[in-house]
C-alpha positions in Angstrom: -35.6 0.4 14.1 -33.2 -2.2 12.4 -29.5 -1.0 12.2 -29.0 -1.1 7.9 -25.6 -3.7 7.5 -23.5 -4.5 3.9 -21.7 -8.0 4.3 -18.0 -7.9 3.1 -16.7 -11.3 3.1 -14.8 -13.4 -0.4 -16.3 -16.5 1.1 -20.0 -16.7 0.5 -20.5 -19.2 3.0 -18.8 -16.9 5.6 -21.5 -14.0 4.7 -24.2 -17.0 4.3 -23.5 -18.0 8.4 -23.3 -14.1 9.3 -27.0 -13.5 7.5 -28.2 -16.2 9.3 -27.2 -15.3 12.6 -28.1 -11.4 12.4 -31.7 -12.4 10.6 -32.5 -14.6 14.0 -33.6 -11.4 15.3 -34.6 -8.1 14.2 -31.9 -5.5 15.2 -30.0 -5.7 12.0 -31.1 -5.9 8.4 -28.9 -7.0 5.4 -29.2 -4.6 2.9 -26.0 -5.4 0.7 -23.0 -8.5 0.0 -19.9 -8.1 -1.8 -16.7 -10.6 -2.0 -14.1 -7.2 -2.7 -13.1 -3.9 -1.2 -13.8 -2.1 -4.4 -17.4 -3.2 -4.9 -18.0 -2.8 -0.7 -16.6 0.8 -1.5 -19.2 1.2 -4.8 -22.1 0.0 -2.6 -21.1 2.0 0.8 -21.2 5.1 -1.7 -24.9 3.9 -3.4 -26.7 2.9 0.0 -24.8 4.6 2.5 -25.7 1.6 5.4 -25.4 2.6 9.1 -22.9 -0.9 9.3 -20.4 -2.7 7.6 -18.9 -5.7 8.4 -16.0 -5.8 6.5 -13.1 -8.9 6.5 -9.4 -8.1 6.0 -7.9 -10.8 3.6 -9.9 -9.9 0.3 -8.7 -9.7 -3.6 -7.4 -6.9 -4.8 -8.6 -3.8 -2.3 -8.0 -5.2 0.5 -10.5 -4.6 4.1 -7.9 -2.1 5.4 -7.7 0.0 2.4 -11.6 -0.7 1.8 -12.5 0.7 5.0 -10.2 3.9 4.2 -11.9 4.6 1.4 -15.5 4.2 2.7 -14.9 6.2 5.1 -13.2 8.9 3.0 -16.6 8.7 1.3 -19.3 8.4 4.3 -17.6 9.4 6.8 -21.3 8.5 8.9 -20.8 4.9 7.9 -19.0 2.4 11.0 -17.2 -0.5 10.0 -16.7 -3.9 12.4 -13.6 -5.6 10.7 -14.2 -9.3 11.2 -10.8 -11.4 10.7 -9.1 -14.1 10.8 -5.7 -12.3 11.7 -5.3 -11.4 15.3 -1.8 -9.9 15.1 -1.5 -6.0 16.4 -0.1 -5.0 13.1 -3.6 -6.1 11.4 -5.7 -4.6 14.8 -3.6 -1.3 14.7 -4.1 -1.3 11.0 -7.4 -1.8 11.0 -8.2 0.8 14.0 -6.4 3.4 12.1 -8.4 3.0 8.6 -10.9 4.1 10.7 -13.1 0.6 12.1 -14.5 1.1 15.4 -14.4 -2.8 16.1 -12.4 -5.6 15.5 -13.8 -9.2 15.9 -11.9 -12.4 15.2 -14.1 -15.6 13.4 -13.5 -17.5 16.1 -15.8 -15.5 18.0 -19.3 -16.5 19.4 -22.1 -15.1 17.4 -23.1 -13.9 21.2 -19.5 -11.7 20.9 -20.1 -10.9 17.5 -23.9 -9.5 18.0 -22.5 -7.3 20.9 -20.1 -5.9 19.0 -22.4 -4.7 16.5 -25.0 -3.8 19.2 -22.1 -1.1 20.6 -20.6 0.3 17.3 -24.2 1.1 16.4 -24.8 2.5 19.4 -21.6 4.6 18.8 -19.1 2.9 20.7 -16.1 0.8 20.0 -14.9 -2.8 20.3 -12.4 -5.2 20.4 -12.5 -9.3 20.9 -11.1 -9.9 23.9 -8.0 -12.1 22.8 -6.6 -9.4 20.9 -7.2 -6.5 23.5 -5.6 -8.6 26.1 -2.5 -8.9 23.5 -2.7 -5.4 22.8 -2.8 -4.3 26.8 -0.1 -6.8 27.5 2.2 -4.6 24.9 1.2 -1.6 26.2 2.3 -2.9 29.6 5.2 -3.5 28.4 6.2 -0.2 27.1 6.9 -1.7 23.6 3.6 -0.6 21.4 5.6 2.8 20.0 9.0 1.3 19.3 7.3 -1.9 17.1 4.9 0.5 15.5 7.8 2.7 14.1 8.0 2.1 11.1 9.3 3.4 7.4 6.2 2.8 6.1 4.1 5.2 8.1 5.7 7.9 5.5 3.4 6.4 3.2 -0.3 7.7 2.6 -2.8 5.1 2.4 -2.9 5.0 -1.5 0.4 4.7 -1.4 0.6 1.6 0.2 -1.9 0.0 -1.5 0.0 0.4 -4.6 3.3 -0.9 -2.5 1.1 -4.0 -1.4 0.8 -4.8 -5.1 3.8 -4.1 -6.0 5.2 -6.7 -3.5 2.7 -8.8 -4.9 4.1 -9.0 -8.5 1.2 -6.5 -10.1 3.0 -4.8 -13.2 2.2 -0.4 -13.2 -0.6 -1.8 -15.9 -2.5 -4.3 -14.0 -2.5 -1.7 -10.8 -3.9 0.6 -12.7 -6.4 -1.2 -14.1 -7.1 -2.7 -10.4 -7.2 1.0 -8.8 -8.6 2.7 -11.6 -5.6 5.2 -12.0 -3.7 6.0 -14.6 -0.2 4.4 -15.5 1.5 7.4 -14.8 -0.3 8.3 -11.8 1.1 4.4 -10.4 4.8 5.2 -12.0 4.6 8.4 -9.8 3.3 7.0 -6.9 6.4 4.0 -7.4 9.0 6.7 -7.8 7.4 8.7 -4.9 7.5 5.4 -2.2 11.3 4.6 -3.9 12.1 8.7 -2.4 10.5 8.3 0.8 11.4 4.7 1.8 15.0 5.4 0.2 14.9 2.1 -2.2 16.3 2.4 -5.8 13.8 -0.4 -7.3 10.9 -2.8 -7.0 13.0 -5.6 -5.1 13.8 -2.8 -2.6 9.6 -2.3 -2.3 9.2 -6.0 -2.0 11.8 -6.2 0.7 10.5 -3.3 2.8 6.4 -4.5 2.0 7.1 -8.3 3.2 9.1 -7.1 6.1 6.5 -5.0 7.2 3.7 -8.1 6.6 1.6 -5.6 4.6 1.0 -8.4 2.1 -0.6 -11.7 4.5 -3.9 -9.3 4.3 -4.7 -11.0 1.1 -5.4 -15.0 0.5 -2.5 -17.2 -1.2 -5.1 -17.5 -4.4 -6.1 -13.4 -4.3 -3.2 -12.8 -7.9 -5.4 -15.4 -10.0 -8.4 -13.7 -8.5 -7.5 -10.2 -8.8 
């Protein structure tokens, strides 16, 4: 029986390669594309898929947060984050939103076929590039110490509204882009300004592009999103 698999990927040729490689044989069926987290999200809700792929860097809702709020919603549902990114604050990021692997694009479609192959099986996977990175850190006693971090205060709606904050989003156009209301994003900006102990936006620009919460998203995701 074929594995059910939703595409999430801004670059249709990027989805284009990945259906051509999974429809050589018959273990996995497409059953769903989208080029943003929110309409992944919409679609994870509607078709509930055993798989998704899911990239990081995408306008608006970004691959973390999309991930977060699939599985907020199907719980059943595993995600394979495939990236461009290999640093361990997007692995760690990623693992913690809930995906079970993370692959890089550089990868052979032989890596990324195996990784799919365990997740559905219900296991877990990593490229082996960043795992080595990762055990090297681990090795070295410094994983907790980097990870520390004023942000981990935050929930994970929280910093999606920081991310666009850094980003230049006004309250209006976040809530538009979330679907919240303004003062829902004016309480969740006073809120972050209480627990990160900031007294305006520059302060949560500061503390997001310190933290390298905003390289998830391409240089052209504002006239996108």
């Amino acid at each position: 029986m074929a594995f059910d698999i939703v595409l999430v990927d801004d670059h249709k040729l990027v989805r284009d390669g990945v259906k051509g490689i999974l429809e050589r044989g018959s273990e996995f069926r497409v059953v769903g594309e989208a080029d943003n987290g929110a309409d992944a999200v919409q679609i994870c809700k509607r078709d509930a898929p055993d798989l998704v792929l899911m990239d990081i860097g995408l306008p608006g809702m970004n691959g973390i947060e999309a991930t977060t709020e699939i599985l907020r919603h199907c719980p059943n549902i595993k995600v394979v984050i495939l990236s461009m990114y290999d640093d361990e604050n997007s692995v760690v990021s990623a693992i913690r939103s809930g995906a079970r692997a993370f692959v890089l694009k550089k990868a052979s479609s032989n890596e990324l076929l195996d990784a799919l192959r365990t997740v559905a099986k219900g296991g877990s996977y990593l490229s082996s590039q960043v795992s080595d990175r990762l055990l090297a850190r681990i090795q070295r006693g410094d994983l907790e110490t980097h990870d520390k971090s004023p942000l981990e205060s935050l929930s994970p709606r929280e910093l999606q509204v920081l991310r666009l904050v850094a980003e230049g989003k006004t309250s209006k156009e976040i809530a538009v882009l979330l679907d919240l209301g303004l003062q829902t994003v004016r309480s969740y900006r006073k809120t972050m300004m209480k627990k990160l102990g900031v007294n305006n936006v520059a302060g949560l620009t500061q503390l997001a592009l310190a933290a390298g919460i905003t390289h998830w998203n391409k240089p052209d995701a504002n006239s996108m999103g």
